[in-house]
C-alpha positions, 0 to 999 in steps of 0.5 A: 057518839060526841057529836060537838067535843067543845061541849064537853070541856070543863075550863074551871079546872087551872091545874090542868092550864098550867100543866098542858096548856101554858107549854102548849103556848109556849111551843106555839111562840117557839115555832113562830119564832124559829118560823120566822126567824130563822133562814128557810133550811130544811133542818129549821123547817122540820124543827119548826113543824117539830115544834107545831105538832109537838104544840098542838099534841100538847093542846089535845092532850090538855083537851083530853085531860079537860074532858067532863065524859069518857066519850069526849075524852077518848074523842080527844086522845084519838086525836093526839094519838094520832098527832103523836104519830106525825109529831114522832116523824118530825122529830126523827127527821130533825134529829137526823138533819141536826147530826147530818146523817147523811153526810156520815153515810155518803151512800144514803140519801135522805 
């Protein structure tokens, strides 16, 4: 059992920033940016959490990939395993706020 995963990261290797971390960042201003800009509506709140989980999947998945033992690295995808369950959520409900679902539906509240 990995009792402390930081331990095991190896940031020496850039291929695995560009590719994971650097649209992790991304993500991260995207959300503070539709956060705070935006007017509080519950389309732009389920975009803004969207984009959040999507961030921080991304963020664990790059941790995954930067892992130096097997343990470390099932630790971390464990994780974003289980991000991309409330990541998948969230974008559903955005999805289905942006085309206005339940006006379509009138007999369905959502």
């Amino acid at each position: 059992m990995v009792l402390n995963p930081f331990n095991n990261l190896d940031f020496t290797r850039w291929e695995i920033h560009i590719l994971f971390l650097i649209p992790a960042l991304i993500n991260f201003c995207i959300f503070f940016y539709s956060f705070l800009s935006f007017s509080k509506t519950r389309m732009n709140t389920h975009f803004a959490m969207f984009t959040l989980l999507l961030a921080l999947w991304q963020l664990l998945e790059g941790f995954t990939r930067l892992s130096n033992t097997q343990e470390s690295a099932l630790l971390w995808n464990r994780i974003a395993s289980s991000l991309l369950l409330l990541t998948v959520t969230f974008a559903i409900l955005f999805i289905l706020h942006f085309i206005k679902w339940d006006k379509i539906i009138s007999f369905i509240y959502i």
